[in-house]
FIVO-440393 format. One line per field, with one value per residue (C-alpha): x, z, y. Coordinates in nm, 3 decimals. Layout:
REM residues N
x: [X, ...]
z: [Z, ...]
y: [Y, ...]
***
This chain:
REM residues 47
x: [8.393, 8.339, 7.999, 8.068, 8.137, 7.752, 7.602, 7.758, 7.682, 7.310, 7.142, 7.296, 7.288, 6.861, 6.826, 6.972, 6.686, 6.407, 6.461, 6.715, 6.754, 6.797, 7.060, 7.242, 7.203, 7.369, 7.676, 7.756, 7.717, 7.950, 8.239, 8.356, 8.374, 8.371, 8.167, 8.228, 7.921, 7.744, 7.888, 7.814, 7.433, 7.460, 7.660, 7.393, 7.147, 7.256, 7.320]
z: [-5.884, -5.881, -5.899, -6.275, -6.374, -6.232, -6.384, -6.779, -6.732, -6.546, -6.872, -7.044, -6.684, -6.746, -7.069, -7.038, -6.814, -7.013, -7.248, -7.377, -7.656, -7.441, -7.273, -7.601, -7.692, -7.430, -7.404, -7.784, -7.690, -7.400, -7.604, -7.667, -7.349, -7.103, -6.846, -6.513, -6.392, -6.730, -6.717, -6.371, -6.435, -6.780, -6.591, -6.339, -6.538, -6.794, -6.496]
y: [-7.560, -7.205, -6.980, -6.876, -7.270, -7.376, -7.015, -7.152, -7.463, -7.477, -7.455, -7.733, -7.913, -7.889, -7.967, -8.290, -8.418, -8.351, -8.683, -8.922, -8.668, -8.356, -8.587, -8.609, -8.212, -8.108, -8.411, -8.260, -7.892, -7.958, -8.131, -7.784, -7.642, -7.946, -7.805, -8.015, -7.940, -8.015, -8.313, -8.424, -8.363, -8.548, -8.862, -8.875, -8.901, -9.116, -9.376]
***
């Protein structure tokens, strides 16, 4: 994972711990792009 992968996906990577429903915003804004480190961050917390 490179430094421009984290910088696009950090903000999606925070929303998804403010609530359940943050957790959902950003899993559907990141079926487009598939962000691995979105996705991390939303699997982690969703655990």
């Amino acid at each position: 994972m490179n430094q421009q992968t984290i910088k696009e996906g950090k903000t999606l990577a925070i929303v998804c711990y403010f609530t359940f429903v943050g957790a959902l915003i950003a899993i559907f804004l990141n079926l487009e792009k598939k962000n691995p480190y979105t996705s991390f961050h939303v699997r982690k917390w969703l655990a």
